[in-house]
N, C-alpha and C positions, 0 to 999 in steps of 0.2 A: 685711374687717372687723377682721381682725386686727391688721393695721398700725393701724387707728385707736387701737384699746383698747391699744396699744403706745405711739400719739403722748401718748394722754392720762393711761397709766398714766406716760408719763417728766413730765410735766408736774404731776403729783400729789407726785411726787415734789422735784421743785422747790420745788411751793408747802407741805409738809411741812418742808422744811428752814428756809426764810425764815418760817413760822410758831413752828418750833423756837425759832427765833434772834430772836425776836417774845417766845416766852413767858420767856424770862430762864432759862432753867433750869428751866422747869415751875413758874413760880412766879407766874405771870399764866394763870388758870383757862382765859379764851376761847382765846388763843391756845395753853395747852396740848389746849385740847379739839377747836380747827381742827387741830393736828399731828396728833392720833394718828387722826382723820376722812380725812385726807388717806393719812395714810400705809395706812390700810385699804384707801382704794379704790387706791389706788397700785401695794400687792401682787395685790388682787384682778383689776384689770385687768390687771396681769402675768401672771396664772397663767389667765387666757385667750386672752391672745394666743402663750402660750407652747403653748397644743396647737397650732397650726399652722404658726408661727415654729420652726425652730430654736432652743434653748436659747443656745447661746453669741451670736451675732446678736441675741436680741433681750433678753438681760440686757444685753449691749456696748452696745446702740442704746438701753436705759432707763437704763442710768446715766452713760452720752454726754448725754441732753437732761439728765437732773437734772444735770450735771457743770457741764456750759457753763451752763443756766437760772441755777444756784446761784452760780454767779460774775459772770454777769451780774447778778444783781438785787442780788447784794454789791456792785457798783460801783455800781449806781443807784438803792437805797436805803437802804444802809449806807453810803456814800462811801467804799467800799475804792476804795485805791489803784488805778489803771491804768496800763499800761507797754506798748509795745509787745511787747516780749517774752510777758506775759503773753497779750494778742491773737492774739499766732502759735500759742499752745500751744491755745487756744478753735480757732482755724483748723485746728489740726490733731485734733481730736477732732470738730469735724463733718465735714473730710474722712475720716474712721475709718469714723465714722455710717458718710454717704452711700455708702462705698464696702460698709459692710457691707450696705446694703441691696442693692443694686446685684448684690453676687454671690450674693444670698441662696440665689438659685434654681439655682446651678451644682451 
């Protein structure tokens, strides 16, 4: 159960930041008031998946999804720029993920 509250706590965080970048600066009421929503459940399911998670693994694996999420949705709802370069560096932050899960249990 942990890993879930870990998939969905990075995922909170994602949609906390692209809600950020929604309110203009805290100056658009809803979307300030979706950011700080999100970014509560965000922490909160962190700080439950972190009793049986490892600490380092599973902050690396929450701000690995918010990392990648956030620059994905930059590309495809802010029409930030894309590069291959930029794609390799996404490639190698879920190869980080994956691999941190992977040894979690060593």
């Amino acid at each position: 159960m942990a890993w879930i509250f870990l998939l969905i706590a990075g995922l909170c965080e994602m949609a906390f930041v692209v809600m950020m970048k929604l309110s203009e600066g805290f100056k658009k009421l809803n979307y300030s008031i979706y950011t700080v929503v999100f970014m509560i459940a965000s922490f909160f399911l962190l700080s439950l998946a972190l009793k049986t998670i490892p600490i380092g693994t599973g902050y690396a694996i929450w701000t690995g999804i918010g990392a990648v999420g956030s620059v994905v949705m930059g590309m495809v709802l802010f029409k930030e720029k894309k590069s291959a370069l930029k794609l390799l560096f996404i490639a190698l932050i879920i190869a980080g993920v994956i691999g941190l899960k992977l040894t979690s249990g060593l």
